[in-house]
C-alpha positions, -999 to 999 in steps of 0.1 A, spaced: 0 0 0 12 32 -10 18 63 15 8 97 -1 25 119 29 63 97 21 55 104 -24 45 142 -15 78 142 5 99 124 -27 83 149 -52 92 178 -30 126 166 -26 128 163 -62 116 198 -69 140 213 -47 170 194 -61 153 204 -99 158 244 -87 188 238 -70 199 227 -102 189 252 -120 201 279 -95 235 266 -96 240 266 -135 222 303 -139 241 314 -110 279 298 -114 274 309 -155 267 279 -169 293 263 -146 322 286 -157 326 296 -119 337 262 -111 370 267 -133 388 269 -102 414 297 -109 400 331 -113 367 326 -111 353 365 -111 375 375 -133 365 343 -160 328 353 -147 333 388 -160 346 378 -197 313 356 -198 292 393 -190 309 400 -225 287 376 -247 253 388 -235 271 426 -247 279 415 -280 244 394 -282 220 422 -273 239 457 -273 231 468 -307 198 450 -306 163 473 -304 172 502 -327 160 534 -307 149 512 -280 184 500 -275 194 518 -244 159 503 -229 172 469 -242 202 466 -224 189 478 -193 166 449 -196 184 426 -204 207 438 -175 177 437 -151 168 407 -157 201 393 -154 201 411 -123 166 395 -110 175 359 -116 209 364 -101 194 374 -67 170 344 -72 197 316 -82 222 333 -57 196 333 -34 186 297 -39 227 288 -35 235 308 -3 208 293 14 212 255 0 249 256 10 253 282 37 283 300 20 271 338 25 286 346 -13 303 317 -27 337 324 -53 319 302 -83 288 321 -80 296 346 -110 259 359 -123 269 396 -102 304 394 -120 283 387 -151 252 415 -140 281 440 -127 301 438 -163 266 448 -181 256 476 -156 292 487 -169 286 494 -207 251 506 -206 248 530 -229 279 524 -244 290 509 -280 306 475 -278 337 484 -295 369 467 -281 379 492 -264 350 497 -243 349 461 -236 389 461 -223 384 495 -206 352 480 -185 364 448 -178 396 461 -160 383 493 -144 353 466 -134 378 440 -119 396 468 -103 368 481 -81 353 443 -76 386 431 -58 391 463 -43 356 473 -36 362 510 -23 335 523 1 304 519 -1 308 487 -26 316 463 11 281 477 25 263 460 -3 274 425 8 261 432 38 227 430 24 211 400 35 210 364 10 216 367 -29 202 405 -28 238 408 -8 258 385 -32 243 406 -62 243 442 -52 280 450 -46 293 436 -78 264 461 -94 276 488 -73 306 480 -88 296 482 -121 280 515 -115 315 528 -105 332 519 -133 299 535 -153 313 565 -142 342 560 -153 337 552 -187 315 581 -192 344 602 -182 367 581 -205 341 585 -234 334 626 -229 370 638 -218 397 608 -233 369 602 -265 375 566 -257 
Protein backbone atom coordinates (compact mmCIF):
# COMPACT_ATOMS: atom_id res chain seq x y z
CA UNK A 1 0.00 0.00 0.00
CA UNK A 2 1.22 3.20 -0.98
CA UNK A 3 1.84 6.28 1.48
CA UNK A 4 0.75 9.70 -0.15
CA UNK A 5 2.54 11.86 2.88
CA UNK A 6 6.27 9.71 2.10
CA UNK A 7 5.46 10.39 -2.35
CA UNK A 8 4.52 14.21 -1.51
CA UNK A 9 7.77 14.21 0.49
CA UNK A 10 9.88 12.44 -2.68
CA UNK A 11 8.31 14.92 -5.19
CA UNK A 12 9.21 17.80 -2.97
CA UNK A 13 12.64 16.63 -2.60
CA UNK A 14 12.77 16.35 -6.24
CA UNK A 15 11.56 19.82 -6.93
CA UNK A 16 13.99 21.27 -4.72
CA UNK A 17 16.97 19.42 -6.05
CA UNK A 18 15.34 20.36 -9.88
CA UNK A 19 15.80 24.41 -8.74
CA UNK A 20 18.77 23.81 -6.95
CA UNK A 21 19.88 22.73 -10.22
CA UNK A 22 18.92 25.16 -12.01
CA UNK A 23 20.09 27.88 -9.53
CA UNK A 24 23.49 26.58 -9.60
CA UNK A 25 24.05 26.60 -13.54
CA UNK A 26 22.23 30.26 -13.86
CA UNK A 27 24.06 31.36 -11.02
CA UNK A 28 27.89 29.83 -11.40
CA UNK A 29 27.44 30.90 -15.51
CA UNK A 30 26.68 27.88 -16.89
CA UNK A 31 29.31 26.28 -14.64
CA UNK A 32 32.16 28.59 -15.73
CA UNK A 33 32.59 29.56 -11.85
CA UNK A 34 33.69 26.23 -11.08
CA UNK A 35 36.97 26.74 -13.28
CA UNK A 36 38.84 26.88 -10.16
CA UNK A 37 41.35 29.68 -10.92
CA UNK A 38 40.05 33.15 -11.29
CA UNK A 39 36.69 32.59 -11.12
CA UNK A 40 35.34 36.54 -11.06
CA UNK A 41 37.48 37.53 -13.32
CA UNK A 42 36.53 34.33 -15.95
CA UNK A 43 32.82 35.33 -14.70
CA UNK A 44 33.34 38.76 -15.99
CA UNK A 45 34.56 37.80 -19.68
CA UNK A 46 31.29 35.62 -19.84
CA UNK A 47 29.16 39.32 -19.00
CA UNK A 48 30.91 40.02 -22.46
CA UNK A 49 28.74 37.63 -24.72
CA UNK A 50 25.28 38.79 -23.55
CA UNK A 51 27.12 42.64 -24.67
CA UNK A 52 27.95 41.50 -28.02
CA UNK A 53 24.37 39.40 -28.23
CA UNK A 54 22.03 42.24 -27.26
CA UNK A 55 23.89 45.69 -27.28
CA UNK A 56 23.06 46.80 -30.75
CA UNK A 57 19.83 44.96 -30.61
CA UNK A 58 16.32 47.30 -30.42
CA UNK A 59 17.17 50.16 -32.67
CA UNK A 60 15.99 53.37 -30.65
CA UNK A 61 14.88 51.24 -27.96
CA UNK A 62 18.40 50.00 -27.51
CA UNK A 63 19.42 51.79 -24.37
CA UNK A 64 15.86 50.34 -22.94
CA UNK A 65 17.18 46.90 -24.16
CA UNK A 66 20.22 46.58 -22.40
CA UNK A 67 18.86 47.81 -19.30
CA UNK A 68 16.58 44.93 -19.65
CA UNK A 69 18.38 42.55 -20.36
CA UNK A 70 20.68 43.80 -17.47
CA UNK A 71 17.69 43.70 -15.09
CA UNK A 72 16.75 40.71 -15.65
CA UNK A 73 20.07 39.30 -15.44
CA UNK A 74 20.14 41.10 -12.31
CA UNK A 75 16.57 39.46 -11.03
CA UNK A 76 17.47 35.95 -11.56
CA UNK A 77 20.90 36.35 -10.05
CA UNK A 78 19.43 37.41 -6.72
CA UNK A 79 16.96 34.39 -7.18
CA UNK A 80 19.69 31.58 -8.17
CA UNK A 81 22.16 33.27 -5.69
CA UNK A 82 19.60 33.33 -3.39
CA UNK A 83 18.64 29.73 -3.88
CA UNK A 84 22.74 28.81 -3.53
CA UNK A 85 23.54 30.76 -0.28
CA UNK A 86 20.79 29.26 1.42
CA UNK A 87 21.17 25.51 0.02
CA UNK A 88 24.89 25.58 0.99
CA UNK A 89 25.34 28.21 3.68
CA UNK A 90 28.27 30.01 2.02
CA UNK A 91 27.11 33.75 2.48
CA UNK A 92 28.64 34.58 -1.33
CA UNK A 93 30.35 31.66 -2.65
CA UNK A 94 33.65 32.45 -5.33
CA UNK A 95 31.90 30.16 -8.26
CA UNK A 96 28.75 32.13 -7.95
CA UNK A 97 29.60 34.60 -10.99
CA UNK A 98 25.92 35.90 -12.29
CA UNK A 99 26.88 39.63 -10.21
CA UNK A 100 30.44 39.37 -11.98
CA UNK A 101 28.28 38.70 -15.08
CA UNK A 102 25.24 41.46 -14.00
CA UNK A 103 28.14 44.03 -12.70
CA UNK A 104 30.08 43.82 -16.28
CA UNK A 105 26.59 44.77 -18.06
CA UNK A 106 25.62 47.57 -15.59
CA UNK A 107 29.15 48.74 -16.93
CA UNK A 108 28.56 49.37 -20.72
CA UNK A 109 25.09 50.60 -20.60
CA UNK A 110 24.78 53.04 -22.88
CA UNK A 111 27.91 52.40 -24.44
CA UNK A 112 28.99 50.90 -28.02
CA UNK A 113 30.60 47.54 -27.80
CA UNK A 114 33.68 48.40 -29.52
CA UNK A 115 36.86 46.73 -28.10
CA UNK A 116 37.88 49.23 -26.37
CA UNK A 117 35.03 49.65 -24.32
CA UNK A 118 34.95 46.12 -23.61
CA UNK A 119 38.88 46.12 -22.33
CA UNK A 120 38.38 49.46 -20.63
CA UNK A 121 35.17 47.98 -18.54
CA UNK A 122 36.43 44.79 -17.84
CA UNK A 123 39.60 46.10 -16.00
CA UNK A 124 38.33 49.31 -14.40
CA UNK A 125 35.27 46.61 -13.39
CA UNK A 126 37.80 44.04 -11.94
CA UNK A 127 39.56 46.80 -10.28
CA UNK A 128 36.80 48.06 -8.14
CA UNK A 129 35.29 44.27 -7.58
CA UNK A 130 38.59 43.09 -5.76
CA UNK A 131 39.06 46.30 -4.28
CA UNK A 132 35.61 47.26 -3.58
CA UNK A 133 36.18 51.00 -2.35
CA UNK A 134 33.48 52.29 0.10
CA UNK A 135 30.40 51.92 -0.15
CA UNK A 136 30.83 48.71 -2.65
CA UNK A 137 31.62 46.26 1.11
CA UNK A 138 28.11 47.72 2.46
CA UNK A 139 26.34 46.03 -0.30
CA UNK A 140 27.44 42.53 0.79
CA UNK A 141 26.14 43.21 3.80
CA UNK A 142 22.74 42.96 2.37
CA UNK A 143 21.08 40.00 3.47
CA UNK A 144 20.97 36.38 1.00
CA UNK A 145 21.57 36.73 -2.90
CA UNK A 146 20.23 40.47 -2.77
CA UNK A 147 23.78 40.80 -0.82
CA UNK A 148 25.79 38.51 -3.19
CA UNK A 149 24.35 40.56 -6.19
CA UNK A 150 24.35 44.17 -5.23
CA UNK A 151 28.05 44.95 -4.55
CA UNK A 152 29.28 43.58 -7.83
CA UNK A 153 26.38 46.07 -9.41
CA UNK A 154 27.62 48.84 -7.26
CA UNK A 155 30.65 48.03 -8.84
CA UNK A 156 29.62 48.22 -12.10
CA UNK A 157 28.02 51.55 -11.46
CA UNK A 158 31.52 52.81 -10.50
CA UNK A 159 33.19 51.91 -13.34
CA UNK A 160 29.90 53.54 -15.34
CA UNK A 161 31.30 56.46 -14.24
CA UNK A 162 34.24 56.03 -15.30
CA UNK A 163 33.65 55.20 -18.70
CA UNK A 164 31.49 58.08 -19.25
CA UNK A 165 34.43 60.17 -18.21
CA UNK A 166 36.67 58.06 -20.53
CA UNK A 167 34.13 58.48 -23.39
CA UNK A 168 33.38 62.57 -22.91
CA UNK A 169 37.01 63.75 -21.81
CA UNK A 170 39.65 60.83 -23.34
CA UNK A 171 36.87 60.16 -26.53
CA UNK A 172 37.49 56.58 -25.70
Amino acid sequence: MENPEKNAAVEEKKEESFKTMIAFALSTGLFVGKIPVAPGTIGTLVGIFPVLIYWTKGGQYQLINQISITLAVFLIGVWASTVIVETFKDKDPDYVVIDEIAGYMVALIGFEPTWQHLLLAFVVFRFFDILKPPPIKLFEKLPSGLGVMADDVIAGMYTWIVMFAAVKFFGI
